[in-house]
C-alpha positions as CSV (number, residue, x, y, z in Angstrom):
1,X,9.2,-4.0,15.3
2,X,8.4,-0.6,14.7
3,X,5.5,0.4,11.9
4,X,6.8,3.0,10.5
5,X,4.0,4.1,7.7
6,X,0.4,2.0,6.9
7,X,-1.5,2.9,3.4
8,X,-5.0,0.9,3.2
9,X,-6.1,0.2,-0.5
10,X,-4.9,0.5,-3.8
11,X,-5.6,-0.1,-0.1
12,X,-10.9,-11.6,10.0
13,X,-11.5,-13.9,12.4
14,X,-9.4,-17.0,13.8
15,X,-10.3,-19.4,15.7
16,X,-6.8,-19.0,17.3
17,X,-4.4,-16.3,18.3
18,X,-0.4,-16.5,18.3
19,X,0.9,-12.1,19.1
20,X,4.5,-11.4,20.1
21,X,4.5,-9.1,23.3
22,X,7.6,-7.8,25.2
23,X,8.0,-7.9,28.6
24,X,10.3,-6.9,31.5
25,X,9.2,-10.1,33.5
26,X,10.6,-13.8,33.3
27,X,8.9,-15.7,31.3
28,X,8.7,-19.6,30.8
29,X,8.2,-22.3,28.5
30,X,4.6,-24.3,27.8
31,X,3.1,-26.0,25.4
32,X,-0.3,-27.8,24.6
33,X,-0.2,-31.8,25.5
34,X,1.6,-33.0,22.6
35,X,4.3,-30.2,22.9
36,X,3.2,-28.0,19.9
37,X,2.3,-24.4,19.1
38,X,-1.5,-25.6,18.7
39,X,-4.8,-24.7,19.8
40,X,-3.9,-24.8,23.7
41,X,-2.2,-21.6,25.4
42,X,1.2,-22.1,24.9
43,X,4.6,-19.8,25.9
44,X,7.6,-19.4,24.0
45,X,10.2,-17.9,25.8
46,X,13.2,-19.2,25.6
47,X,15.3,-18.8,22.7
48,X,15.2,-22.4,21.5
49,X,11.3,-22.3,21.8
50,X,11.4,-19.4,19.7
51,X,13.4,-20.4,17.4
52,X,11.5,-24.5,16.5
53,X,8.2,-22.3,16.2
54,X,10.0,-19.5,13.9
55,X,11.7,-23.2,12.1
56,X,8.2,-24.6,11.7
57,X,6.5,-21.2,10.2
58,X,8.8,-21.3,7.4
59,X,8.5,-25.0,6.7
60,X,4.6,-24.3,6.3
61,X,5.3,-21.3,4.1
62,X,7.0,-23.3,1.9
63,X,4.2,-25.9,1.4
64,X,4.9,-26.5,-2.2
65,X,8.4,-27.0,-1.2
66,X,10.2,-30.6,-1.7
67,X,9.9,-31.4,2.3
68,X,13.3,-32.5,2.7
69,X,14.5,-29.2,1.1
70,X,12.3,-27.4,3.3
71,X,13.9,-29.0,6.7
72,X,16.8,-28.2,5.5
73,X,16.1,-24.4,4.5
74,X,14.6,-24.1,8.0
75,X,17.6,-25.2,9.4
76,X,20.2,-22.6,7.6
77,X,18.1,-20.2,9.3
78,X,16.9,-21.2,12.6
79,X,19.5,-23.4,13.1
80,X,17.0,-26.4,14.7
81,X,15.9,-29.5,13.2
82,X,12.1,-29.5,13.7
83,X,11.2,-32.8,15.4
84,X,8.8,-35.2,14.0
85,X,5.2,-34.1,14.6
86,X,6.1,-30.2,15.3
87,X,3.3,-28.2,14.7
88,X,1.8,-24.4,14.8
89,X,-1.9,-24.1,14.9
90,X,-2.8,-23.6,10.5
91,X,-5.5,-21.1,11.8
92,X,-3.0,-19.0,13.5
93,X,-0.3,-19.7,11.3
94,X,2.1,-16.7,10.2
95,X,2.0,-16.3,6.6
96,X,5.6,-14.3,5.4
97,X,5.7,-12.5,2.5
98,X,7.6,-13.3,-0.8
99,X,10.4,-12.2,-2.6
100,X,9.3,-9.1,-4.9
101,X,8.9,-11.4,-7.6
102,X,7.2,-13.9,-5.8
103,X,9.3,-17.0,-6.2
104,X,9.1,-17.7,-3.1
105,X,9.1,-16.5,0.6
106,X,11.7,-13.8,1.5
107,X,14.0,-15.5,3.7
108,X,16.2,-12.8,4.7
109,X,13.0,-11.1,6.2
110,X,12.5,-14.6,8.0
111,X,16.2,-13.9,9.1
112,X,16.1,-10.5,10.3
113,X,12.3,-11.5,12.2
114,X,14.1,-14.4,13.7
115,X,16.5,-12.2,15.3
116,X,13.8,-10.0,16.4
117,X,12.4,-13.0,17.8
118,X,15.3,-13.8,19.6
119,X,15.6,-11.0,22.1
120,X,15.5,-12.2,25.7
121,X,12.5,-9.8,26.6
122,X,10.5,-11.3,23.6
123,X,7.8,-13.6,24.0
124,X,5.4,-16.0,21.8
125,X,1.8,-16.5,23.8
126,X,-0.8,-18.6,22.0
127,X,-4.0,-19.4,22.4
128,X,-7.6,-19.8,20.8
129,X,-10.7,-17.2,21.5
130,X,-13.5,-19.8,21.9
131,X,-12.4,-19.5,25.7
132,X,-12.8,-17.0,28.3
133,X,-9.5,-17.0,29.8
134,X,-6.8,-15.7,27.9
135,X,-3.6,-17.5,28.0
136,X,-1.3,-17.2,31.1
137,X,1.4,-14.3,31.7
138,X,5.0,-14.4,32.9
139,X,3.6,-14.1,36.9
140,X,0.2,-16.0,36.1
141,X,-1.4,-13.0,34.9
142,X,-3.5,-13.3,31.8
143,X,-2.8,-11.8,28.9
144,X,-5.6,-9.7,26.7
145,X,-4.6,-9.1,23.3
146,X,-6.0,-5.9,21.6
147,X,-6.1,-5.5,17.9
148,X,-3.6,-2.4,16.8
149,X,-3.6,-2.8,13.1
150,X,-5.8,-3.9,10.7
151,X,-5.7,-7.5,10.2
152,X,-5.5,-8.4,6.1
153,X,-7.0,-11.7,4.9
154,X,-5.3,-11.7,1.7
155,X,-1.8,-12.9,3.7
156,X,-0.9,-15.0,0.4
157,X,-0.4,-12.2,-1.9
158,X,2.2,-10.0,0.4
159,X,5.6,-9.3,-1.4
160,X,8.9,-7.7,0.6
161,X,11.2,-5.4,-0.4
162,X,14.5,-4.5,1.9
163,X,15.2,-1.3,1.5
164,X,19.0,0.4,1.8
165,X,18.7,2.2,4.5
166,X,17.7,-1.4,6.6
167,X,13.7,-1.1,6.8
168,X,11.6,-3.7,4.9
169,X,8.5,-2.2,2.6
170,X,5.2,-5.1,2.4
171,X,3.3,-4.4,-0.5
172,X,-0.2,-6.9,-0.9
173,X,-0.5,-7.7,-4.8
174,X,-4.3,-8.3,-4.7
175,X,-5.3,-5.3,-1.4
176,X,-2.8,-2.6,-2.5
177,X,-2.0,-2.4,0.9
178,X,1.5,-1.3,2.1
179,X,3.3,-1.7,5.6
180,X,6.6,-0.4,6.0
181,X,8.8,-1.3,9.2
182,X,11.7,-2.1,10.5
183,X,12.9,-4.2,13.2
184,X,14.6,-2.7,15.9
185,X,16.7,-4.2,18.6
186,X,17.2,-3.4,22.3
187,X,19.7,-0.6,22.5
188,X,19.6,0.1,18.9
189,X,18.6,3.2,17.1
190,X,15.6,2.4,15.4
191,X,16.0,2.6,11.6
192,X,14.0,5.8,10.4
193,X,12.7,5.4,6.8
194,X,13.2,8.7,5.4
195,X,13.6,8.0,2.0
196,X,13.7,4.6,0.0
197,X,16.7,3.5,-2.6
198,X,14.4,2.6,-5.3
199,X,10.6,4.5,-5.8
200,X,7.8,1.9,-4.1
201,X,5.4,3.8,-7.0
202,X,5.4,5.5,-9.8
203,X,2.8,8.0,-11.1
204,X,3.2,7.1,-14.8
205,X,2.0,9.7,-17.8
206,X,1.4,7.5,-21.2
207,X,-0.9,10.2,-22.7
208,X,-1.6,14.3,-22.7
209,X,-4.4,14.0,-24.9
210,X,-7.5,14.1,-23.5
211,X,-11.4,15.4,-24.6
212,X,-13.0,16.1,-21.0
213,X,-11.7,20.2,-20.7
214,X,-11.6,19.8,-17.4
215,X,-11.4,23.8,-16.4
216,X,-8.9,23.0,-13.1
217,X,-6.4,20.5,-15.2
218,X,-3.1,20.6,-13.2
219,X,-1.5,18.9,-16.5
220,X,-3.4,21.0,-19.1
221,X,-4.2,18.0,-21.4
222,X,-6.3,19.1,-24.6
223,X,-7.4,17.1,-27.5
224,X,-4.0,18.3,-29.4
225,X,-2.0,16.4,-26.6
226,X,0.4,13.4,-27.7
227,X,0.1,9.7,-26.7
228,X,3.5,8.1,-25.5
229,X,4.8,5.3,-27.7
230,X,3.9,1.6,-26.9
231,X,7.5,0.2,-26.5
232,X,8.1,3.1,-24.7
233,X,5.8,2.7,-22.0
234,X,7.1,-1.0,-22.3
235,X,10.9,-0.2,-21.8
236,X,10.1,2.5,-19.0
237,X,7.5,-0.8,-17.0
238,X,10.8,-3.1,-17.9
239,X,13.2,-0.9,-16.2
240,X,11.0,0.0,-13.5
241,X,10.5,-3.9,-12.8
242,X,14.2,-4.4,-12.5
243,X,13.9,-1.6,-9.6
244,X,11.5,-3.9,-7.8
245,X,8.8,-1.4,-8.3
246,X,5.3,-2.2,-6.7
247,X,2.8,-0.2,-8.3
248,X,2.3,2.6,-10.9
249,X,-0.5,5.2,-11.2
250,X,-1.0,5.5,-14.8
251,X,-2.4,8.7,-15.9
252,X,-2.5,11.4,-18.4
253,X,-4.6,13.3,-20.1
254,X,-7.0,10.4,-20.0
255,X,-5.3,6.9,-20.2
256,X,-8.3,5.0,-21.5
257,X,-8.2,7.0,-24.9
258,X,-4.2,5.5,-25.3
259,X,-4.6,3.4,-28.1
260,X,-2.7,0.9,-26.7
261,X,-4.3,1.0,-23.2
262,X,-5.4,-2.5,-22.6
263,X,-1.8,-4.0,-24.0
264,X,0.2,-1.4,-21.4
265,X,-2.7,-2.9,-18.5
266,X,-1.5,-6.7,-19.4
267,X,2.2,-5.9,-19.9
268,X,2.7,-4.3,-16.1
269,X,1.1,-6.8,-14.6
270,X,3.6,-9.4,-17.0
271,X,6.9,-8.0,-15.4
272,X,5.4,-7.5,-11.8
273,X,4.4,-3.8,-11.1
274,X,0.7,-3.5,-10.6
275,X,-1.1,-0.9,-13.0
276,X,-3.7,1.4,-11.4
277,X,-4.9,4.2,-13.0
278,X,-7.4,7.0,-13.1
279,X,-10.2,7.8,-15.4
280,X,-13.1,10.0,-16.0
281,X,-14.8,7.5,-17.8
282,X,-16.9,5.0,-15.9
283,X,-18.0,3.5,-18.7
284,X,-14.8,1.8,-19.5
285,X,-14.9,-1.7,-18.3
286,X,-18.2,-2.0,-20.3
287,X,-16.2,-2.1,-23.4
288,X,-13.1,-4.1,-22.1
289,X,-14.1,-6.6,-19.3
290,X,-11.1,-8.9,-20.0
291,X,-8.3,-6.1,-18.3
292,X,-10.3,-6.4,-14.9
293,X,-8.2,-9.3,-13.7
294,X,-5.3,-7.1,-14.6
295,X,-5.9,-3.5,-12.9
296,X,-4.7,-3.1,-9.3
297,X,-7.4,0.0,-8.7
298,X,-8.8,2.1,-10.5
299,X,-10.1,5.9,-9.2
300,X,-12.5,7.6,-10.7
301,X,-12.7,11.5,-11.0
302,X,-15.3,12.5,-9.8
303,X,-17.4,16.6,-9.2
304,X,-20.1,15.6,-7.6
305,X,-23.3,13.2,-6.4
306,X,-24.5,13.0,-9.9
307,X,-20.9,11.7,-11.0
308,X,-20.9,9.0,-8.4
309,X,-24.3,7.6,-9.2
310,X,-23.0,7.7,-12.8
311,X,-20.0,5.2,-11.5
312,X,-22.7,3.0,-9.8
313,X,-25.1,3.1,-12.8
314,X,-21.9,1.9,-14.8
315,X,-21.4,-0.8,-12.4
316,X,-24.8,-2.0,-12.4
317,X,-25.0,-3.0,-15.7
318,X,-21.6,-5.5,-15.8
319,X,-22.5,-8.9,-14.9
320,X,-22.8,-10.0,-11.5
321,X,-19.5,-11.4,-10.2
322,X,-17.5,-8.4,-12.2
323,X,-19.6,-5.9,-11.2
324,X,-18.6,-7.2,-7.4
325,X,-15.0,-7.3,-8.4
326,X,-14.9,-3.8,-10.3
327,X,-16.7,-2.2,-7.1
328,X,-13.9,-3.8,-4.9
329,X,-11.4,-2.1,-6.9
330,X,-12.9,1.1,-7.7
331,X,-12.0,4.2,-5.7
332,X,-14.2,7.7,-6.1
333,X,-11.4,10.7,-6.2
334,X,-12.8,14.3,-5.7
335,X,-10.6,17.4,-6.0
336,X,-11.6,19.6,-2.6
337,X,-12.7,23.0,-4.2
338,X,-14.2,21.7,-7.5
339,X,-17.4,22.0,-5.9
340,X,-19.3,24.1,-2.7
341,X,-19.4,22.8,0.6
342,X,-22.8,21.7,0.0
343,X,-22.1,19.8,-2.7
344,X,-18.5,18.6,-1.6
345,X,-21.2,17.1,1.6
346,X,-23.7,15.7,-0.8
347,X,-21.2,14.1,-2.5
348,X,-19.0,12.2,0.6
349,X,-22.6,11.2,2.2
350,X,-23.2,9.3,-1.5
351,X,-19.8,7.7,-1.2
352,X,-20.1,6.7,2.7
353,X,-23.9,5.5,2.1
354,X,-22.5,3.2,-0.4
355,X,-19.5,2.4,1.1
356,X,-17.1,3.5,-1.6
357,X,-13.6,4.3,-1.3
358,X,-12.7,7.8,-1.6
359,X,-9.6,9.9,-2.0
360,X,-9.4,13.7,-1.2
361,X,-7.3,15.8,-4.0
362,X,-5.7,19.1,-3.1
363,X,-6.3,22.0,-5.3
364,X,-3.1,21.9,-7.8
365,X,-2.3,25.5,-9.2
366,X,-0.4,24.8,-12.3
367,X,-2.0,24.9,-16.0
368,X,-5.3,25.5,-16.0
369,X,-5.7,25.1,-12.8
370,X,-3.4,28.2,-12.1
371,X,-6.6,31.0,-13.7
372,X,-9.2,28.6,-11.8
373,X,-10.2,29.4,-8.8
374,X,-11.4,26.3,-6.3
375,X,-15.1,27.1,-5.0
376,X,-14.0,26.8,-1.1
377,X,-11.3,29.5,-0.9
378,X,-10.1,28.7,2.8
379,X,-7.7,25.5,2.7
380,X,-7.1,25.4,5.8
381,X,-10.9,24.8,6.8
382,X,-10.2,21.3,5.2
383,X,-8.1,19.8,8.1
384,X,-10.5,19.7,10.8
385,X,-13.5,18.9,7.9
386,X,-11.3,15.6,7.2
387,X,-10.4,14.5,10.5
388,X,-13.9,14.4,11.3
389,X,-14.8,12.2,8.8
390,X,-11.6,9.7,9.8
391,X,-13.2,9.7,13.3
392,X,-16.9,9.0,12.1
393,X,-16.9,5.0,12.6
394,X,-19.2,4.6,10.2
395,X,-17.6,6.1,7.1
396,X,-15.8,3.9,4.6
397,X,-11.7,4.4,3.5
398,X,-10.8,7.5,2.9
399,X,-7.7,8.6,1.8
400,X,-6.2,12.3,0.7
401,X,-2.9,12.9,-1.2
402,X,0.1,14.9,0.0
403,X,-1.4,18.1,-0.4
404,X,-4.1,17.5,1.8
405,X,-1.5,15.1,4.2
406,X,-0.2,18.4,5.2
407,X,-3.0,19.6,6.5
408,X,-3.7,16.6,8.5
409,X,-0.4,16.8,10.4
410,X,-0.7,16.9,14.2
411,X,-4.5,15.9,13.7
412,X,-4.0,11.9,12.7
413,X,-0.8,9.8,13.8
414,X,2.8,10.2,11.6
415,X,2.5,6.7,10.3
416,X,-0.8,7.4,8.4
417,X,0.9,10.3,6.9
418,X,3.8,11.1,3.9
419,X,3.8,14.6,3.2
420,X,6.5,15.0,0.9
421,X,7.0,14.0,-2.9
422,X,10.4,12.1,-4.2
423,X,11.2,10.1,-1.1
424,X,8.8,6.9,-1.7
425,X,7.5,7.7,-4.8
426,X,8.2,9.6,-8.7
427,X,6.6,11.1,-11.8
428,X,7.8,9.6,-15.2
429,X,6.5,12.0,-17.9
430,X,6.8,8.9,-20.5
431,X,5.3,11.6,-23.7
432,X,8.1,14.2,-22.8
433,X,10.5,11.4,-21.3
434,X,11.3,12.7,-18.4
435,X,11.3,12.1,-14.7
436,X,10.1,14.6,-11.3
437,X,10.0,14.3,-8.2
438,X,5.7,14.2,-8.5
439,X,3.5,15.7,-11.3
440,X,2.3,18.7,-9.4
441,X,6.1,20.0,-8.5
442,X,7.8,23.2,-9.6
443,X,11.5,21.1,-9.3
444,X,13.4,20.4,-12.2
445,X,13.1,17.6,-14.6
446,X,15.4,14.7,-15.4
447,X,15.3,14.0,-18.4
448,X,15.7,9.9,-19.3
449,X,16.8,8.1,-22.2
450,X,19.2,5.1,-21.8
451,X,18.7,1.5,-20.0
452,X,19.6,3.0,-16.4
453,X,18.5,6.4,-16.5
454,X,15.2,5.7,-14.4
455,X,17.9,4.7,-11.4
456,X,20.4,7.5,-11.8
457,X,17.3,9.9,-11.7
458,X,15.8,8.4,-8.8
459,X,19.1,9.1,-6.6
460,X,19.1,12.5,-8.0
461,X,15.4,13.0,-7.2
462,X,15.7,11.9,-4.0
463,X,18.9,12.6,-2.6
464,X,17.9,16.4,-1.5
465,X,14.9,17.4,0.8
466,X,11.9,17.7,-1.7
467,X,10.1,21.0,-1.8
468,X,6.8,21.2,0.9
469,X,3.8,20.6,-0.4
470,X,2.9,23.9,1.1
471,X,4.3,25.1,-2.2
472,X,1.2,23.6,-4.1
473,X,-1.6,25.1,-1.7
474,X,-3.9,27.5,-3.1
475,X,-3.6,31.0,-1.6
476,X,-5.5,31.9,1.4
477,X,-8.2,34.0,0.7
């Protein structure tokens, strides 16, 4: 399988370990005493090996299926009966993820892992790490895992999504986590995922009203701007649902002051997409603590320190199980250039001392940001300024958005990286109702009106190269 992009965030320990390698060496089958994938160092090599302990993982994923049907179901796609007694380890135990609307697991990803499985140089080694010795190799060497990617605990909430093109997007409900991938096969050309068929997220505009003045606005909201209609929001979250959509990034203006906020919050999460969206207030949750369960994440703008204590002070006073649950969620997002360097450093050491999630903004030059000039002059100073804080162990997540990805290429790895707008992701202006290819972009809007617009405007948005993000840097000085 090849990873072909991570996001962390709205973006764990075993007692045993099952991890796929390849090898070029002959491998063979063993098992624990009782012939199962257990606790024991096992080896599955051999194809029908593979294929009883890919049968079994699906029969355990579907645990709240009727178990005849399940035996059945893992035979279509394995093609083995799984003998009485088979078993894989439940601490090691592969959870797969779901269809995108979560009725149950996505068996043509089981299908298309299977045959990855299935490739003579692939083999299943098992073990548990309460012992020294790691399990045996093809020659009697051992075998030492190593941990590439972060493992996530929340394994129950992952959805799938098969794109057109033939890679497969994971998306984790409650983590906001996204993996995409695809499996490649020997002699194959590994499937490159250079744009999807259907957005994975949508940055969604409900409102251009908004009171804060904010002098480097990219969207120019003022207190004159309009709210988008309810039902409209509705039908645009309806349509987008029927897209398989993941997630939207509601914004504005400032979404909170949307009269009909809350309902928009509840009715996302009804058809499936999660809502995330981005404030200035901090204060909001204090007035509506019943849309917690509902938001995804939720970032909050903020200048400096002073703002971020204001976000903790906010905090502080829910009670304590939602104020844990609200922190878990909340993510501090800071336009580079709105303040000094000193204060752009106060500010991060805040965040990393209390371990908050932070995104880095780029400084957008449209509306009012286009007469305001950012305090730090000299974008490309940011790059190397970023990359130290990825490599300092002991900060928290940090993310940056595709403004500031460009700066980062050559300096962090590809698949931590998507630098360009319209290939993965859209802008729905639902006030003017239209579509872009993002919300900082010079290209030309789409506008959208009937049931299928939202799809014919996707393939339009993403069928050319989208402009750099270069375009939206401020000017050296």
């Amino acid at each position: 399988m090849k990873i072909l992009n991570v996001r962390e965030g709205f973006a764990c320990n075993s007692s045993s370990t099952h991890s796929i390698v390849f090898t070029t060496k002959r491998a063979r089958d063993s098992r624990d005493a009782n012939g199962n994938f257990g606790w024991s160092h096992f080896t599955a090599a051999s194809e029908e090996a593979k294929r009883l302990w890919m049968a079994i993982t699906i029969r355990e994923n579907l645990h709240s299926a009727d178990r005849e049907l399940a035996e059945l179901i893992c035979k279509d796609v394995t093609g083995l009966s799984i003998p009485p007694g088979g078993d894989v380890d439940h601490q090691s135990l592969l959870n797969l993820p779901r269809t995108w609307n979560g009725d149950g697991i996505d068996l043509q990803f089981a299908r298309d892992f299977m045959a990855y499985l299935l490739q003579p140089n692939a083999v299943i080694y098992g073990g548990n790490d309460n012992e020294e010795t790691p399990p045996p190799g093809p020659k009697g060497e051992r075998v030492y895992y190593r941990q590439a990617l972060p493992v996530d605990d929340t394994t129950r909430d992952w959805v799938a999504r098969k794109d057109g093109s033939g890679y497969w997007t994971l998306f984790n409900r409650e983590t906001g986590n996204r993996v995409r991938a695809a499996f490649d096969k020997k002699g194959s050309i590994v499937v490159e995922a250079e744009r999807a068929s259907a957005p994975e997220l949508v940055d969604l505009k409900i409102t251009d009203f908004c009171t804060y003045d904010c002098p480097a606005c990219y969207q120019g909201s003022t207190r004159e701007g309009k709210h988008a209609g309810k039902h409209d929001v509705r039908n645009v979250l309806d349509r987008l649902a029927r897209l398989r959509v993941f997630e939207v990034a509601i914004g504005g203006g400032e979404p909170t002051l949307h009269p009909d906020f809350g309902d928009i919050l509840r009715y996302a999460r009804k058809v499936g997409v999660v809502p995330n969206f981005t404030t200035r207030d901090p204060k909001w949750f204090l007035r509506h603590m019943d849309s917690i369960a509902d938001v995804g994440g939720v970032a909050v703008s903020c200048d400096s320190a002073d703002d971020v204590r204001n976000v903790l002070k906010a905090l502080d006073r829910l009670p304590g199980e939602d104020s844990k649950r609200l922190r878990e969620k909340t993510t501090i997002q800071h336009i580079l250039g709105i303040a000094d360097e000193y204060e752009t450093e106060n500010f991060l050491r805040v965040c990393k001392d209390e371990k908050l999630r932070v995104i880095l903004l780029g400084y957008k030059t449209s509306h009012r940001g286009a007469t305001s000039k950012p305090k730090v002059p000299r974008v490309g100073t940011w790059g190397g300024f970023i990359k130290r804080m990825i490599d300092d162990s002991t900060a928290y997540h940090l993310g940056v958005d595709t403004v500031l990805a460009v700066e980062l290429k050559g300096l962090v790895p590809d698949w931590r990286l998507t630098v360009q707008e319209g290939q993965f992701s859209c802008y729905i202006d639902a006030v003017a109702d239209e579509m872009l290819a993002s919300s900082f972009g010079t290209s030309d809007a789409i506008p959208l009106g009937d049931k299928n617009s939202i799809a014919e405007a996707w393939q339009r948005i993403s069928a050319y190269t989208p402009e750099s993000a270069y375009r939206y840097k401020w000017s050296l000085a």
